[in-house]
ROSE-4610 file (N, C-alpha, C; in Angstrom, 1 decimal, always signed):
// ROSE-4610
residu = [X/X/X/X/X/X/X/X/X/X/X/X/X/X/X/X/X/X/X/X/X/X/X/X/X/X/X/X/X/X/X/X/X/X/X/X/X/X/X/X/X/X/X/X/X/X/X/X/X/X/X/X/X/X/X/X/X/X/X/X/X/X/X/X/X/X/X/X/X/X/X/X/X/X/X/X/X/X/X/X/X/X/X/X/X/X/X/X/X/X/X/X/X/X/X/X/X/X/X/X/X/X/X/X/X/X/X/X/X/X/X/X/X/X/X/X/X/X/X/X/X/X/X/X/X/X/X/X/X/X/X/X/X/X/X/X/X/X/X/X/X/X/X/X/X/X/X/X/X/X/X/X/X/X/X/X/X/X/X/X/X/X/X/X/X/X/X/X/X/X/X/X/X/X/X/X/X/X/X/X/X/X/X/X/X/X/X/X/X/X/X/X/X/X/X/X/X/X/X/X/X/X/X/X/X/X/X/X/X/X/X/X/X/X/X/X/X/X/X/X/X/X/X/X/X/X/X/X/X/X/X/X/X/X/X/X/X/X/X/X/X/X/X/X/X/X/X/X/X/X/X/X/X/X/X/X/X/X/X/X/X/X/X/X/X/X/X/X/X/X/X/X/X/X/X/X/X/X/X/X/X/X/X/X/X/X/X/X/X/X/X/X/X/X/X/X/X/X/X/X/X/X/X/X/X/X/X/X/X/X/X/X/X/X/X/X/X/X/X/X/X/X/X/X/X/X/X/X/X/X/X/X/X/X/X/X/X/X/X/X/X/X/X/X/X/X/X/X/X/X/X/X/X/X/X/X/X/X/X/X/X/X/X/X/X/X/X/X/X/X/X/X/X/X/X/X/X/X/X/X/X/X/X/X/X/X/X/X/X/X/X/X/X/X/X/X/X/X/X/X/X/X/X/X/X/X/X/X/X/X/X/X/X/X/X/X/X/X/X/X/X/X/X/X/X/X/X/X/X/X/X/X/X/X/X/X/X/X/X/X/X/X/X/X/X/X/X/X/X/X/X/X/X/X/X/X/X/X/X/X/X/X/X/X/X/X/X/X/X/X/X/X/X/X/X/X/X/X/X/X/X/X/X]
num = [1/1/1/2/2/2/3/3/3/4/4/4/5/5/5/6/6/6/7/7/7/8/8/8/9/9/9/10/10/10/11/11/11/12/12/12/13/13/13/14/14/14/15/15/15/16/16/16/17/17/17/18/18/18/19/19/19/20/20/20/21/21/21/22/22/22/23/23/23/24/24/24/25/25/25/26/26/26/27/27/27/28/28/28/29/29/29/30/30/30/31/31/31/32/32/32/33/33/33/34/34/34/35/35/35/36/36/36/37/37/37/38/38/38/39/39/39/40/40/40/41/41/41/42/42/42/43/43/43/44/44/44/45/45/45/46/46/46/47/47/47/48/48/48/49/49/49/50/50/50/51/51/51/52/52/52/53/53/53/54/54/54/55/55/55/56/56/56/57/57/57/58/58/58/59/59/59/60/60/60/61/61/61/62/62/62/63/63/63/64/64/64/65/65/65/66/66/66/67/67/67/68/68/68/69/69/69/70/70/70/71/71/71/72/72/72/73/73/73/74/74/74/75/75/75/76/76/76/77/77/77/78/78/78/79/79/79/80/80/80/81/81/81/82/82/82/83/83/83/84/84/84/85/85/85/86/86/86/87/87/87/88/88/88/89/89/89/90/90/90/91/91/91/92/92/92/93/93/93/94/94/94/95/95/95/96/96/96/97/97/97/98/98/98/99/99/99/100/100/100/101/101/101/102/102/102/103/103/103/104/104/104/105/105/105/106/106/106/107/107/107/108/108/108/109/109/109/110/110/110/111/111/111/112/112/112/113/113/113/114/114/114/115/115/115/116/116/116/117/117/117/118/118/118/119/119/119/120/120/120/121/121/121/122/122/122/123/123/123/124/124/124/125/125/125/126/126/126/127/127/127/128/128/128/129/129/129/130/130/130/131/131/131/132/132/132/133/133/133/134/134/134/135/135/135/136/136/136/137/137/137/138/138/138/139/139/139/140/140/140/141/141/141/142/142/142/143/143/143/144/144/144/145/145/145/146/146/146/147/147/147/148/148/148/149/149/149/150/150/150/151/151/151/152/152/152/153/153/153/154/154/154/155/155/155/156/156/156/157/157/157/158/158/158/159/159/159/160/160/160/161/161/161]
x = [+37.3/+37.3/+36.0/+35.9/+34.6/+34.8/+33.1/+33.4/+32.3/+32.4/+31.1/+31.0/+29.6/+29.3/+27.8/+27.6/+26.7/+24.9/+24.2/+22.9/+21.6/+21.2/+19.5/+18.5/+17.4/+16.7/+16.0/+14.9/+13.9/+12.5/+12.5/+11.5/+10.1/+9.4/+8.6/+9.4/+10.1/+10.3/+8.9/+9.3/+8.5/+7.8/+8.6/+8.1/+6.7/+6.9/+6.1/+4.2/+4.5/+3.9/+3.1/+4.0/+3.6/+2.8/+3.0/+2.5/+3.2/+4.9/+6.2/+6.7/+6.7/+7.1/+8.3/+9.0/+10.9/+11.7/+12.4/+13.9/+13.0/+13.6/+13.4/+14.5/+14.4/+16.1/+15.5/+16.2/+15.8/+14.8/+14.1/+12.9/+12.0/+10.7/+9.6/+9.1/+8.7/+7.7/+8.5/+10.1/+10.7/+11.2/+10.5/+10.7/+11.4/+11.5/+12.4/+13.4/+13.9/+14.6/+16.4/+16.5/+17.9/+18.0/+19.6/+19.7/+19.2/+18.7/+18.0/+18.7/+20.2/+20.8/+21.2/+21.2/+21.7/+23.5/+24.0/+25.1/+24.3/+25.2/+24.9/+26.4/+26.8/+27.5/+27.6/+29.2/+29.0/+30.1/+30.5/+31.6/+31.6/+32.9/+33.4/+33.5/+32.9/+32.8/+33.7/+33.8/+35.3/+35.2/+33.9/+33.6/+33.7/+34.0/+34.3/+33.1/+32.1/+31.1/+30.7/+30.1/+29.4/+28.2/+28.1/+26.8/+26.8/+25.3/+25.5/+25.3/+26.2/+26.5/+25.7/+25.3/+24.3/+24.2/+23.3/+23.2/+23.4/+24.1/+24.2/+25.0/+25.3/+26.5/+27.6/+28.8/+29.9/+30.6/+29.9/+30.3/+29.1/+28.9/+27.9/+27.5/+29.0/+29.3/+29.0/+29.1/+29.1/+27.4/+26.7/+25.4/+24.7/+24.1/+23.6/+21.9/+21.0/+19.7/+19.0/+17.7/+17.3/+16.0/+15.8/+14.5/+13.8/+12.6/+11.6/+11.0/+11.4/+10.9/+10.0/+8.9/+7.8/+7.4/+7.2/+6.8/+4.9/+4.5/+3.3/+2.9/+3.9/+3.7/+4.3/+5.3/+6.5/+7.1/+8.1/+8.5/+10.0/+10.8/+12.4/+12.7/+13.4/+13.9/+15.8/+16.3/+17.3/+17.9/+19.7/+20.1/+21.3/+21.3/+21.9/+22.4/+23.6/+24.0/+23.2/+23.1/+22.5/+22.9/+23.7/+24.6/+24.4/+23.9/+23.5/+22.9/+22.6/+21.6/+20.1/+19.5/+18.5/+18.8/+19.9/+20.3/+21.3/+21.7/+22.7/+21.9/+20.2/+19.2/+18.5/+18.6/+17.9/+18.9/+20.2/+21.3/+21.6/+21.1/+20.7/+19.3/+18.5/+17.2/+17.0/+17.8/+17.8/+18.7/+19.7/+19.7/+18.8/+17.5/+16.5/+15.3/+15.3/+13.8/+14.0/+15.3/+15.4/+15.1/+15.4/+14.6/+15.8/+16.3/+17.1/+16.6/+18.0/+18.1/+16.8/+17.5/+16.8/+15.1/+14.7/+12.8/+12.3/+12.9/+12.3/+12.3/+10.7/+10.6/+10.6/+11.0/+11.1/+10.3/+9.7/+8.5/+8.8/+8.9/+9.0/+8.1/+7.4/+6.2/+5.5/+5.1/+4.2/+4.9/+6.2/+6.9/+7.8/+8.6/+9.1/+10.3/+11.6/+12.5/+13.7/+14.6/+15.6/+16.8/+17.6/+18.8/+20.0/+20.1/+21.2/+20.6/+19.5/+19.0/+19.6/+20.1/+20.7/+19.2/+19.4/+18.5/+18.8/+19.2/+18.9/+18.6/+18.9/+18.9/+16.9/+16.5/+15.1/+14.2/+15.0/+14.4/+14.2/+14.8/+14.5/+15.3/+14.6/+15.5/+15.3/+15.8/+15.4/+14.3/+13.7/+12.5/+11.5/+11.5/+10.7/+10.6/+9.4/+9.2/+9.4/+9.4/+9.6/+9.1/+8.5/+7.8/+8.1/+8.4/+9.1/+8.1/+7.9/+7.1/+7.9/+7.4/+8.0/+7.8/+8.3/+8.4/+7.4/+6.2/+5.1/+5.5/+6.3/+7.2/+7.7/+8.3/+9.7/+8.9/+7.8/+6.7/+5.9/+5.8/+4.6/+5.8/+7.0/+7.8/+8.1/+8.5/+8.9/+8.0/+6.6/+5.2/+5.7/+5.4/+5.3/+6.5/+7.8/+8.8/+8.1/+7.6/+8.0/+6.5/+5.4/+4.4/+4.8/+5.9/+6.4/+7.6/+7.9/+8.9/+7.5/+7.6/+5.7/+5.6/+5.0/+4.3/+5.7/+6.9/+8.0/+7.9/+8.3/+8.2/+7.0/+6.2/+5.1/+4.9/+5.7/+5.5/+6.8/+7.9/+9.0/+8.7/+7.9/+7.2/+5.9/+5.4/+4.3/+5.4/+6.3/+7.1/+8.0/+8.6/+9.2/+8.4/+7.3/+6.0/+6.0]
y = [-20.9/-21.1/-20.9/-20.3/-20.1/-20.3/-21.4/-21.7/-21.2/-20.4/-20.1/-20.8/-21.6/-22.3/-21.2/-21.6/-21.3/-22.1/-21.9/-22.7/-22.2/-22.6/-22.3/-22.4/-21.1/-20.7/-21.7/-22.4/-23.3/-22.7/-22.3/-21.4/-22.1/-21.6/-22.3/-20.7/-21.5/-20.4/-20.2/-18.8/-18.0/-18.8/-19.9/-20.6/-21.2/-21.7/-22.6/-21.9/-20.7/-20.0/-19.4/-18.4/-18.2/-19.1/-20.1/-21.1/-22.0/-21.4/-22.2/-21.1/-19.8/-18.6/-18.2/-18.8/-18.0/-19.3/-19.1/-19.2/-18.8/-19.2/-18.9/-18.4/-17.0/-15.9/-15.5/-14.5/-13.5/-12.5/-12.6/-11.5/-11.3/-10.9/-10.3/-11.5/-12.4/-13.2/-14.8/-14.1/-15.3/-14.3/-13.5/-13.2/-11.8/-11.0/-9.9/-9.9/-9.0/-9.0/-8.8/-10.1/-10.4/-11.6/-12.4/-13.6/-14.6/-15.8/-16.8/-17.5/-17.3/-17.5/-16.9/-17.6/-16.9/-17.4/-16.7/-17.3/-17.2/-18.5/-19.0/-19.2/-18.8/-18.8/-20.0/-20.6/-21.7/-21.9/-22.2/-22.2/-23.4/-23.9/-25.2/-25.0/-25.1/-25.7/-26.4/-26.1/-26.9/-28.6/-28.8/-30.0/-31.3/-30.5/-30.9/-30.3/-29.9/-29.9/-28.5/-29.2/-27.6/-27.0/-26.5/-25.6/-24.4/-24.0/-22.7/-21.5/-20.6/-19.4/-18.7/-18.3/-17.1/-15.8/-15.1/-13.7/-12.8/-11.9/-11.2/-10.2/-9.3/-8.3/-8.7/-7.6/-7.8/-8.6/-7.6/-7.4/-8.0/-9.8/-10.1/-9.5/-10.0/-9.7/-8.0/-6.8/-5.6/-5.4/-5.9/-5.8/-4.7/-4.2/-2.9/-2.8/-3.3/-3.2/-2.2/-1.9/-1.2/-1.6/-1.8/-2.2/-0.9/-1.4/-0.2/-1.2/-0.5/-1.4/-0.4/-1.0/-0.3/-0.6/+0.3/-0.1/+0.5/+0.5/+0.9/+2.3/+3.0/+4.7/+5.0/+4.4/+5.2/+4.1/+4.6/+3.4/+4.1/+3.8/+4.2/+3.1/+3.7/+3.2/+3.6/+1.7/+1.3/+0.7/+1.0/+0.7/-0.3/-1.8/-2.7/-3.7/-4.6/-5.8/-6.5/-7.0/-8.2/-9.1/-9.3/-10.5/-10.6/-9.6/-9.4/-10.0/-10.4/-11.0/-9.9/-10.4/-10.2/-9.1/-9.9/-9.4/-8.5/-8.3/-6.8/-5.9/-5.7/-5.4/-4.6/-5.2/-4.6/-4.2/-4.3/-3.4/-1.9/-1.7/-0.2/-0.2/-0.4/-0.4/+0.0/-0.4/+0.4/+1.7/+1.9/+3.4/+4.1/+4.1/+5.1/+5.0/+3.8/+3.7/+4.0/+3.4/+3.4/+2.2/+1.3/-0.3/-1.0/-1.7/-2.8/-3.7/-4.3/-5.4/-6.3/-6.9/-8.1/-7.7/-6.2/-5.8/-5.9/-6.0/-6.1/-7.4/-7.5/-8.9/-8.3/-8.5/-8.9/-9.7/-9.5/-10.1/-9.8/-10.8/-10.8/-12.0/-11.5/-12.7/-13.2/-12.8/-12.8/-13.8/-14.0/-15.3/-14.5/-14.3/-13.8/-14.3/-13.5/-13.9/-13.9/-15.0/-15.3/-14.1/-13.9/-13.4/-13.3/-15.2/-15.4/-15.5/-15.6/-15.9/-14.7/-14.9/-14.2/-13.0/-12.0/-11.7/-12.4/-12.5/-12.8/-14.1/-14.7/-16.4/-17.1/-16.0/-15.9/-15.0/-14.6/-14.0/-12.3/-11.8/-10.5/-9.8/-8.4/-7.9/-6.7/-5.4/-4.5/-3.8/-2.7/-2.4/-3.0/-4.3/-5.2/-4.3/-4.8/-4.4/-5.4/-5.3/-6.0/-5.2/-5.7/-5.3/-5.4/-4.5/-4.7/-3.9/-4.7/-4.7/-4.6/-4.0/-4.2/-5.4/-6.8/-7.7/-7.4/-8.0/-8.0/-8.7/-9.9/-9.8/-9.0/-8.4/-7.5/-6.3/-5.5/-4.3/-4.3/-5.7/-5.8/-5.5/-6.6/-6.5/-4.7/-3.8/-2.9/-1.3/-2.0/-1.6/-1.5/-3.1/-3.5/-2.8/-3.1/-2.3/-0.6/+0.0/+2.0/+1.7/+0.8/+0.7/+0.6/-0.5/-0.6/+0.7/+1.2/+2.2/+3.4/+3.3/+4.9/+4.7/+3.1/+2.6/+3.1/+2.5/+2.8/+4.2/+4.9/+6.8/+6.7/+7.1/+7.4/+6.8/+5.8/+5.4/+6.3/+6.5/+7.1/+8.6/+9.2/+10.5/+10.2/+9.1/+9.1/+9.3/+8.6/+8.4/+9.8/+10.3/+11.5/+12.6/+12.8/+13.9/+14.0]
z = [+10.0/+8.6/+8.0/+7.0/+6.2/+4.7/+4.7/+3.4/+2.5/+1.1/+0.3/-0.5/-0.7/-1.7/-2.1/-3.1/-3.8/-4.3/-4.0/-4.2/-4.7/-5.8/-6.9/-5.9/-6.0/-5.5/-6.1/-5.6/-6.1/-6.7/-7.6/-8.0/-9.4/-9.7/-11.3/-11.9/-13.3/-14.5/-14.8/-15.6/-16.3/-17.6/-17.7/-18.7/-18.5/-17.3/-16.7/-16.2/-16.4/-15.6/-16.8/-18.1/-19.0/-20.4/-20.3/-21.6/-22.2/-21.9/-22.6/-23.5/-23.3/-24.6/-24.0/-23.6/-23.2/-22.4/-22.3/-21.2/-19.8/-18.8/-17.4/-16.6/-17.3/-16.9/-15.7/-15.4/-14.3/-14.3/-15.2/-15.3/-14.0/-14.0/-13.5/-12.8/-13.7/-13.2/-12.4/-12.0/-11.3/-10.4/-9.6/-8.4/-8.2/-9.2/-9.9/-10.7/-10.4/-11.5/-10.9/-11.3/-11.0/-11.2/-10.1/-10.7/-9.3/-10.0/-9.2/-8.1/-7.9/-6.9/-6.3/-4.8/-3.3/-2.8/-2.7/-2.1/-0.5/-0.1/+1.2/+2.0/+3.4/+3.5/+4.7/+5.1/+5.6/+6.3/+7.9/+8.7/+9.0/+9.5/+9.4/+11.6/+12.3/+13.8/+14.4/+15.4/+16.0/+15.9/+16.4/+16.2/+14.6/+14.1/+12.4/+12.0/+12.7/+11.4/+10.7/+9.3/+8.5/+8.6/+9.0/+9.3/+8.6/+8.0/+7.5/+8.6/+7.9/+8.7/+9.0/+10.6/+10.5/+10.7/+10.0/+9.7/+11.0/+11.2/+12.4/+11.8/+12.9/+12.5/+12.8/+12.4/+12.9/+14.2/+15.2/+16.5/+17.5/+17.2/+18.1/+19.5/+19.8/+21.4/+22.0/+20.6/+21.2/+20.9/+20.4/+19.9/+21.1/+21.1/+21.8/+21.2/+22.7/+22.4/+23.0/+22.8/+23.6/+24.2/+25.4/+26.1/+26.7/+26.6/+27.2/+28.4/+29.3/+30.9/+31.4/+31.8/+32.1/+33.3/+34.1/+35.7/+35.6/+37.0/+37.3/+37.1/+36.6/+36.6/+35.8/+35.4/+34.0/+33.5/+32.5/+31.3/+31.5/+31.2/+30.3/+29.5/+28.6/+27.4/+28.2/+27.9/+28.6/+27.5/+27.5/+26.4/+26.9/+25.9/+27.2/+26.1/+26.5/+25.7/+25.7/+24.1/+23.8/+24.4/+25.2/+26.1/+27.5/+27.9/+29.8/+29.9/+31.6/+31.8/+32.4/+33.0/+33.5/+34.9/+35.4/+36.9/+36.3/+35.3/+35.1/+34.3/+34.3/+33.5/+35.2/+36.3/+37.3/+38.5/+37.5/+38.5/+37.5/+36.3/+36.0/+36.5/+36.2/+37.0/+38.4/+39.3/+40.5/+40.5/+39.7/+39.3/+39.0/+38.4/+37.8/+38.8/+39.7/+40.1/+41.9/+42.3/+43.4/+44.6/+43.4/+44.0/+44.1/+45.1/+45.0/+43.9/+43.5/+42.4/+42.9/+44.9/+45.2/+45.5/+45.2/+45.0/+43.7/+42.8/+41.8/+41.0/+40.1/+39.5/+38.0/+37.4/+36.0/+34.9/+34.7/+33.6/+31.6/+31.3/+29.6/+29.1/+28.3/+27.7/+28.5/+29.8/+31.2/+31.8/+31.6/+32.6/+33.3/+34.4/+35.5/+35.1/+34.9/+34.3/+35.5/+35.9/+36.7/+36.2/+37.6/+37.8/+36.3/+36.5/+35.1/+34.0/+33.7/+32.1/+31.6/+30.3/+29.2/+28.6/+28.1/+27.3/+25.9/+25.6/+23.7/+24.2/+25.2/+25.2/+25.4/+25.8/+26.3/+25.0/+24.2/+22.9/+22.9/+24.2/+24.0/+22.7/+22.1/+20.8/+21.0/+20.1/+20.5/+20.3/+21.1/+21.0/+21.5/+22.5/+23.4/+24.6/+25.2/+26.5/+27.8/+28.6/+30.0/+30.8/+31.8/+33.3/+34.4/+34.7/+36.0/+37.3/+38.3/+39.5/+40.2/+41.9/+43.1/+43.4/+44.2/+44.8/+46.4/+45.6/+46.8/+48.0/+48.5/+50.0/+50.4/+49.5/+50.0/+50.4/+49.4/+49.9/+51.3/+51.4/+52.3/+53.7/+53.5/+54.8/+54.9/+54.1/+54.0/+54.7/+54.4/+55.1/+56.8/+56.8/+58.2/+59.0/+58.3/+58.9/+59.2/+58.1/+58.5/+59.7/+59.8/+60.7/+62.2/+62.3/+63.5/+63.9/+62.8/+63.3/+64.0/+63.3/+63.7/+64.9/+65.2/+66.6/+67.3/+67.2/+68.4/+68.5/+67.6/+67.8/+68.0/+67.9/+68.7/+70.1/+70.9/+72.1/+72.6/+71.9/+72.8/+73.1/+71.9/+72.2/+73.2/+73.3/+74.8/+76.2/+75.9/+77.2/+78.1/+77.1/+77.0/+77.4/+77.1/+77.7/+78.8]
C-alpha cells in the first residue's frame, strides 16, 4: 500500500529576503522557479508502520552495477547484481584471472571483504573499485608445492641416468 501526502519545502520568501516588496510565489529568489512543494512519497510496512518511501528504481532486485576490480597488473570492468555477494563477485573473477574463488582476497575501502557480505549491503555502487589480490598462504603453499615437484623430477631424472 502506498500513501502520497504532500509537504512545504521550508524555505525564507522572497519577501523576507527582498525588503517586504511581493508575495513569496515561486519566483527566482525561492529556489527557482516553480512551486515550493515536494510531493513525498510514503508506504505503509508490514509491521503497521509509515515510513517514507525510498528513491530507487523500478526493479531493485534486477539493479545491474558495474565494478572495476583491479588486480596487480590489470583491471576489468565486471557487470554484476546489486544483490550478490562478494563470493558470487570472485566466482566470475576466476573466470577472467584464473584464480580459484578460495585464492583470492577481496578489498573495498581497504577492509577485506567476506564470502556472504552483500555488495549494496557494504556500500558498493556502480563505478567503484575493489582489489583483488592473490591470497599470500595460498601463493606461498603453491610456490613450495611447483619447488618440491622440481626437487622430485629432478631426482627421478638423477636416478634414471
Amino acid at each position: 500500500m502506498m500513501i502520497k501526502l504532500r509537504s512545504k519545502r521550508f524555505s525564507r520568501s522572497s519577501s523576507k529576503l527582498s525588503g517586504g516588496n511581493g508575495g513569496g510565489g515561486g519566483g527566482a529568489a525561492n529556489g527557482g522557479g516553480g512551486s515550493a512543494t515536494a510531493e513525498i512519497k510514503w508506504e505503509l510496512r508490514p509491521g503497521g508502520m509509515l515510513v517514507q518511501k525510498r528513491e530507487c528504481k523500478e526493479n531493485a532486485n534486477e539493479l545491474t552495477i558495474t565494478i572495476r576490480v583491479s588486480t596487480v597488473s590489470q583491471s576489468h570492468d565486471i557487470s554484476i547484481l546489486a544483490t550478490a555477494t562478494f563470493g558470487d563477485l570472485k566466482i566470475l573473477l576466476s573466470l577472467l584471472t584464473n584464480l580459484e574463488p578460495k585464492e583470492q582476497r577481496l578489498l573495498f575501502k581497504g577492509k577485506e571483504r567476506e564470502d556472504h557480505e552483500y555488495l549494496h549491503m557494504v556500500g558498493v555502487k556502480d563505478k567503484d573499485k575493489v582489489l583483488m589480490l592473490e591470497d599470500p598462504a595460498i601463493k606461498e603453499m603453491k610456490l613450495r608445492g611447483l619447488a618440491r615437484t622440481r626437487v622430485i623430477g629432478s631426482t627421478y631424472r638423477t636416478i634414471s641416468v
